[in-house]
N, C-alpha and C positions, 0 to 999 in steps of 0.2 A: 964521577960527576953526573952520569947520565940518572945514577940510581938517587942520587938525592937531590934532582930536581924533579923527580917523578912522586920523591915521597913528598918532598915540599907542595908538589901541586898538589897531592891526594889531600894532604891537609887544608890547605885553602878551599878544595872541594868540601869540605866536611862544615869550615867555617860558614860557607854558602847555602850547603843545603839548613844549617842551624837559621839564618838569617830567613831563609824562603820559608823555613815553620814556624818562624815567630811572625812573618808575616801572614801566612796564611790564618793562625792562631787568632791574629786582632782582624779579623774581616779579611784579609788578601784583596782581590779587585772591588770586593764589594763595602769595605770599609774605608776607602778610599773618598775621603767627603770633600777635600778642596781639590776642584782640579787646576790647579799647578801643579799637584803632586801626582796627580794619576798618570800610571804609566801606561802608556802603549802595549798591546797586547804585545804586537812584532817585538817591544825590547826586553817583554818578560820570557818569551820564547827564544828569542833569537842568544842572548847572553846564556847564560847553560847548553843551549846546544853547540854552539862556538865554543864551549869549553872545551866539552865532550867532544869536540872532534880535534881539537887540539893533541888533547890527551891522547886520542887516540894514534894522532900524526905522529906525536913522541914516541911513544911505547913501538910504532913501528921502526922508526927511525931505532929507535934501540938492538930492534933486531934485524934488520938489516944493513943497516948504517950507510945507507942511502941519505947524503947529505940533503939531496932537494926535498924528503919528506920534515927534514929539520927544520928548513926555512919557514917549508909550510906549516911547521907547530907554529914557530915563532910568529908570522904573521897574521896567523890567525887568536892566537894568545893575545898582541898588540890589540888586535881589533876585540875580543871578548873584552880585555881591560877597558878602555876607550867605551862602551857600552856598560862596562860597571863602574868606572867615574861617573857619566851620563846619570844611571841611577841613584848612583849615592847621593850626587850635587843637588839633584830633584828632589831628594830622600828630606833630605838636609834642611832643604827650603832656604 
């Protein structure tokens, strides 16, 4: 179970970085022309890094199996989603 919520994440990773080069593609911060839509530096930063440290809580947790490194994937995964709602719903307009 552990291996294929790691592959599932790696994929959602993939679909993300596909989304951040099609934005960067049409202008990224600087084609951003109405601001309701423009994002916050802190939640283009903050959401991929909170990924990546998720990911990384996982993969530890995998080899140690140290359950509180688990949680802390998961809480921290809750909060990186929570930040990519946030963008999408802004996305969306």
């Amino acid at each position: 179970m552990g291996l294929a919520a790691i592959v599932t994440w790696l994929i959602t990773a993939m679909f993300g970085v596909r989304l951040l080069r099609r934005w960067l593609f049409h202008g990224g911060p600087r084609g951003q022309v109405v601001k309701v839509t423009r994002f916050p530096a802190a939640l283009l930063f903050a959401h991929p890094m909170l990924a990546m440290s998720a990911l990384g809580c996982w993969g530890a947790y995998l080899v140690t199996t140290c359950r509180v490194l688990a949680w802390l994937a998961f809480g921290t995964l809750a909060l990186t989603a929570l930040l990519g709602f946030t963008m999408s719903t802004r996305w969306l307009g």
